[in-house]
Backbone as JSON Lines, residues from 0, in Angstrom:
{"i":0,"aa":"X","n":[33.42,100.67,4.24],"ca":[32.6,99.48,4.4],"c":[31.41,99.76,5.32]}
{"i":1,"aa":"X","n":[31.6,100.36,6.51],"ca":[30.68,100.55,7.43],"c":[29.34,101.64,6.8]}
{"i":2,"aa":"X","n":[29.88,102.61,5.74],"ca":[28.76,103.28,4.88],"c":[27.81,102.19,4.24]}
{"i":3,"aa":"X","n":[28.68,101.66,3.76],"ca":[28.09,100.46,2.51],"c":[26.97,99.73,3.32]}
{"i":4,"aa":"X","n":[27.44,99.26,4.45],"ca":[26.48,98.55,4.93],"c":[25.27,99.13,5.72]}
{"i":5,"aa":"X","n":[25.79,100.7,6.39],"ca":[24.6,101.38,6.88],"c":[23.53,101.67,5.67]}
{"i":6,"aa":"X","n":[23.91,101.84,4.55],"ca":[22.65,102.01,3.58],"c":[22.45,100.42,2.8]}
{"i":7,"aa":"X","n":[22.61,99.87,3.12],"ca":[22.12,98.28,2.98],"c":[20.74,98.01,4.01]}
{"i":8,"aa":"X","n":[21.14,98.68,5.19],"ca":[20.34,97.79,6.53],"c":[19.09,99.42,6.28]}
{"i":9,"aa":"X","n":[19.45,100.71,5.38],"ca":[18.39,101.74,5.62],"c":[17.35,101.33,4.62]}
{"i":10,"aa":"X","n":[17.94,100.68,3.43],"ca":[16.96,100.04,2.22],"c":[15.89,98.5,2.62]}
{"i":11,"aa":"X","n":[16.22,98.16,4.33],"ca":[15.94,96.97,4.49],"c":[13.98,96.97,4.95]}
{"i":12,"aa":"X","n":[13.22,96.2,4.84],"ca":[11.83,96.62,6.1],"c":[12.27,96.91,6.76]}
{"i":13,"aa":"X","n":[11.11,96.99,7.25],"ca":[11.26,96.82,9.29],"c":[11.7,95.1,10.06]}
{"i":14,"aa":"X","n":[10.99,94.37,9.41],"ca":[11.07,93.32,9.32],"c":[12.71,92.61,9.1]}
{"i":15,"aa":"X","n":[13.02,92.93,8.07],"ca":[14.58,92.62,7.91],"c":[15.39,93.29,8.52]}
{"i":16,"aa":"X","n":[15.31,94.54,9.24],"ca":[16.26,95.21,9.92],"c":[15.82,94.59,11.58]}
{"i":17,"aa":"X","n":[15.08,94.2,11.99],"ca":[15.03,93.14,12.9],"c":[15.35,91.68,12.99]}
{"i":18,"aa":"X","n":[15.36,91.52,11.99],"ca":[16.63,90.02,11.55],"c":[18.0,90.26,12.05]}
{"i":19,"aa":"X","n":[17.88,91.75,11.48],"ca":[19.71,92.21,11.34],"c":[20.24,92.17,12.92]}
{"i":20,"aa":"X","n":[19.66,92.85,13.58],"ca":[19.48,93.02,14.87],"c":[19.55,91.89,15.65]}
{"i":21,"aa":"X","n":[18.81,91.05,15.12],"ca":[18.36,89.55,16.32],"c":[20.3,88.84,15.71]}
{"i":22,"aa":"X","n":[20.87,89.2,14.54],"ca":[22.05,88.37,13.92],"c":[22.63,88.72,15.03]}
{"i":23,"aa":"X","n":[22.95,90.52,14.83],"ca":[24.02,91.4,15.54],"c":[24.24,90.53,17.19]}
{"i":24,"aa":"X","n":[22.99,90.47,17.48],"ca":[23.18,90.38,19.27],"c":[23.55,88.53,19.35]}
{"i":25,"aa":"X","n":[22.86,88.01,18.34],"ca":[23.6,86.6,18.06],"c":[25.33,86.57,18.25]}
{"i":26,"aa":"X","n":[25.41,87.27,17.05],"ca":[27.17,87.12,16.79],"c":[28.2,88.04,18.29]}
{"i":27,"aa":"X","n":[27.24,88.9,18.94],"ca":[28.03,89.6,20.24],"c":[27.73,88.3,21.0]}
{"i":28,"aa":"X","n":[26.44,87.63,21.15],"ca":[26.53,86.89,22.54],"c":[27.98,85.59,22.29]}
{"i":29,"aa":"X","n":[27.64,85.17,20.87],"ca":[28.57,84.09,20.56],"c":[30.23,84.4,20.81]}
{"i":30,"aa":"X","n":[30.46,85.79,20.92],"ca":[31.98,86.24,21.25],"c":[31.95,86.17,22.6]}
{"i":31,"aa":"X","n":[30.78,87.24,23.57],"ca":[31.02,87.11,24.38],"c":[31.33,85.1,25.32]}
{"i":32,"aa":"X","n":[30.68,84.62,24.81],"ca":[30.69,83.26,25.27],"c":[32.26,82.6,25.12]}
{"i":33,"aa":"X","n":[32.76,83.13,24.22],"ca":[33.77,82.52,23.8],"c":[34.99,83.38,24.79]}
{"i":34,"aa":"X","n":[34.63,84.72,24.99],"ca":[35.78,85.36,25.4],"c":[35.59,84.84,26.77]}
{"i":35,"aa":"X","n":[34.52,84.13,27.58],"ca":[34.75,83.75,29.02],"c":[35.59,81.89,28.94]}
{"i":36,"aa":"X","n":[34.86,81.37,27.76],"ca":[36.05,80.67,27.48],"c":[37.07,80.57,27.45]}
{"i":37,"aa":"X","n":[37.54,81.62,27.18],"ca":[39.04,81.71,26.88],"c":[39.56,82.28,28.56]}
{"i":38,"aa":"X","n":[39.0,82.67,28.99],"ca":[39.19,83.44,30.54],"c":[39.59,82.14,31.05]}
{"i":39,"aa":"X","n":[38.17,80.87,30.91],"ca":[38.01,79.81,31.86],"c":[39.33,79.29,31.64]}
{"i":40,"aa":"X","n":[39.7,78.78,30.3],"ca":[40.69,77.76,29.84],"c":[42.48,78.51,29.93]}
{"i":41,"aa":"X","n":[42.33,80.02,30.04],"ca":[43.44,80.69,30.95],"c":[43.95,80.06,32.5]}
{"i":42,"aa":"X","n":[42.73,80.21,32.98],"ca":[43.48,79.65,34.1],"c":[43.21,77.96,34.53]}
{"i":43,"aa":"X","n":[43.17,77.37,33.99],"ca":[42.67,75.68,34.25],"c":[44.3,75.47,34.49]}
{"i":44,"aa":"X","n":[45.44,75.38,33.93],"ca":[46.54,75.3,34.45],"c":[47.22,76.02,35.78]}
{"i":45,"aa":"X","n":[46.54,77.03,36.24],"ca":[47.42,77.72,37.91],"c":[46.11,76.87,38.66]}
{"i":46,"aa":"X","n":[45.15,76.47,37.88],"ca":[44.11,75.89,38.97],"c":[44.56,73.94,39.11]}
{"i":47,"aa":"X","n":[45.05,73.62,38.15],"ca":[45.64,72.54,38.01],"c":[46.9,72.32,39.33]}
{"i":48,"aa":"X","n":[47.59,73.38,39.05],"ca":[48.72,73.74,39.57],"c":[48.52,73.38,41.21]}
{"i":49,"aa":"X","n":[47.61,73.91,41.91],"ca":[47.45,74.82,43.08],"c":[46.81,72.99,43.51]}
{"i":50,"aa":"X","n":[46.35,71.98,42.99],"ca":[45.72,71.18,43.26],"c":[44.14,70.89,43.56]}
{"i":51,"aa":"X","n":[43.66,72.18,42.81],"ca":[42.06,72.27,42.54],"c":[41.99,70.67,41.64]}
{"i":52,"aa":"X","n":[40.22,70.0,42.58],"ca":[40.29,69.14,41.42],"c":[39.41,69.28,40.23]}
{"i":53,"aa":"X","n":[39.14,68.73,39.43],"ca":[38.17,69.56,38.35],"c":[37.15,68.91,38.52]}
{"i":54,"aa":"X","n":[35.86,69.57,38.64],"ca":[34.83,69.24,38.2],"c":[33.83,68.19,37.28]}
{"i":55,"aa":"X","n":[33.06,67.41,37.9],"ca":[32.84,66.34,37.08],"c":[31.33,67.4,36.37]}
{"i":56,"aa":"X","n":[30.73,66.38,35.73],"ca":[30.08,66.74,34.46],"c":[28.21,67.51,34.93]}
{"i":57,"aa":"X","n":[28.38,66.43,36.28],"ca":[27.39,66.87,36.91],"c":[27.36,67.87,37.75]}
{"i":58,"aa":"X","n":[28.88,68.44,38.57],"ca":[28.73,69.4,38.98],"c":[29.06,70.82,38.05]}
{"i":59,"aa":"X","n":[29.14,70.57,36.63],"ca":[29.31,71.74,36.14],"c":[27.99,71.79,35.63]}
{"i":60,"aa":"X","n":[26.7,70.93,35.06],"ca":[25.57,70.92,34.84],"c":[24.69,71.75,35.87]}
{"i":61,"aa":"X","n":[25.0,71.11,37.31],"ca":[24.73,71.91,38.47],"c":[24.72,73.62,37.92]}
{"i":62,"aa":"X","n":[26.14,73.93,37.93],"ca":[26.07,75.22,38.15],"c":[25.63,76.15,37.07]}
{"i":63,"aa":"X","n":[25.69,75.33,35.96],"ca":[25.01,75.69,34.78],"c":[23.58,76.17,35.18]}
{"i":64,"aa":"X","n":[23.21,74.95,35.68],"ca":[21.23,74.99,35.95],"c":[21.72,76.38,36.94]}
{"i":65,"aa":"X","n":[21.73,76.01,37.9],"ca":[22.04,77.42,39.23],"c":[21.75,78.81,38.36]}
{"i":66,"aa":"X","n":[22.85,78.77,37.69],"ca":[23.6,80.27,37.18],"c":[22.0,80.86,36.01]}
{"i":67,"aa":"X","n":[21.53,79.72,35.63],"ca":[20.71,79.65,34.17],"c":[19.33,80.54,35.69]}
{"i":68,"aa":"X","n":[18.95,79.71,36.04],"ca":[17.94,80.23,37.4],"c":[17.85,81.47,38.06]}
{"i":69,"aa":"X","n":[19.08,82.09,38.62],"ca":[19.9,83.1,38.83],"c":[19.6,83.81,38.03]}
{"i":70,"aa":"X","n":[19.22,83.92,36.65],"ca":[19.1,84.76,35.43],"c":[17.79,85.17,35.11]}
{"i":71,"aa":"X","n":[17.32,84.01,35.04],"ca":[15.9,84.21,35.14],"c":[15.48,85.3,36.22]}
{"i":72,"aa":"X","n":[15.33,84.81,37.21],"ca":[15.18,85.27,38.46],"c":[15.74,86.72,38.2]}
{"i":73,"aa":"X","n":[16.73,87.04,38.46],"ca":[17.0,88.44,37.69],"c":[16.0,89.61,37.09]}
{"i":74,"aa":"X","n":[15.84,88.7,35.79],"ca":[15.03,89.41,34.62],"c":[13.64,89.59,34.9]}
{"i":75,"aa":"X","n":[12.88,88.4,35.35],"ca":[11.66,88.61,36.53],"c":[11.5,89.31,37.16]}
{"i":76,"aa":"X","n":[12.42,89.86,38.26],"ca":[12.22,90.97,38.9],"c":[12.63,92.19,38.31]}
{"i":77,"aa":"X","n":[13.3,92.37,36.72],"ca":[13.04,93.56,36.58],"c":[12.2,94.2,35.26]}
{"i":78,"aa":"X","n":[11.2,93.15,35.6],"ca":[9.91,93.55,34.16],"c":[9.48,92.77,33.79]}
{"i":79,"aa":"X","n":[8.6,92.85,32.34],"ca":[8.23,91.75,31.08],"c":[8.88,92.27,30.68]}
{"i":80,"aa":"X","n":[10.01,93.52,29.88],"ca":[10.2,94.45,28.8],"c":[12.39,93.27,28.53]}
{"i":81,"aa":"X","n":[12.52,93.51,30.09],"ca":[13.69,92.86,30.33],"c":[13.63,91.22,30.49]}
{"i":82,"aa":"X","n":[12.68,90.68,30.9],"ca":[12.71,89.27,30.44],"c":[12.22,88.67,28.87]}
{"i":83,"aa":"X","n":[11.84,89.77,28.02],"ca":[11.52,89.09,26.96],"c":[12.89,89.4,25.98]}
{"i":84,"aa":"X","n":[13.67,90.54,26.75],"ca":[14.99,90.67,25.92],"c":[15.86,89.55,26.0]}
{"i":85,"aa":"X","n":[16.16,89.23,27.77],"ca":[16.79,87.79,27.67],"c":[15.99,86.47,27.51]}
{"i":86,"aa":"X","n":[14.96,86.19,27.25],"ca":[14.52,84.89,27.24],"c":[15.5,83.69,26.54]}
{"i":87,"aa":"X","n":[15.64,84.66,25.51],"ca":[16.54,83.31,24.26],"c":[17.84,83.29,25.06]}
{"i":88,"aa":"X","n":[18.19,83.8,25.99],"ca":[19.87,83.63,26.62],"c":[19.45,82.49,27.88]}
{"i":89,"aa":"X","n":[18.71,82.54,28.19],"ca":[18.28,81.56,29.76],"c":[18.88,80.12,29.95]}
């Protein structure tokens, strides 16, 4: 299968093999997102447990914005080459 599809993506433009590319890092970020999900929703019960209270809507928005800023900030200081890779993640 993995042949099949390497000479699929060699018959493609340039143009369409940068589609392929923009999918690929789509479908990794969408796992990765999911696999910290699954991290988060691992432990919500020993955090339940322990008498953590949970978070209302605004302080997870909070840290959302924070963390989103944090990123930026990041990528800013290390180029244009690296902030135009993450822009669409921010």
């Amino acid at each position: 299968m993995e042949q099949v599809l390497i000479a699929k993506i060699r018959a493609l433009s340039p143009q369409q093999v940068a589609e392929v590319v923009d999918f690929v890092e789509f479908l990794a970020a969408k796992s990765a997102k999911r696999a910290a999900l699954d991290r988060l929703l691992a432990i919500a019960p020993a955090l339940e447990a322990a008498g953590v209270e949970p978070m209302s809507e605004d302080e997870i928005a909070a840290e959302v914005k924070a963390a989103r800023a944090e990123r930026r900030a990041r990528l800013a200081a290390s180029g244009p080459a690296a902030k135009d890779a993450g822009a669409d993640r921010a």
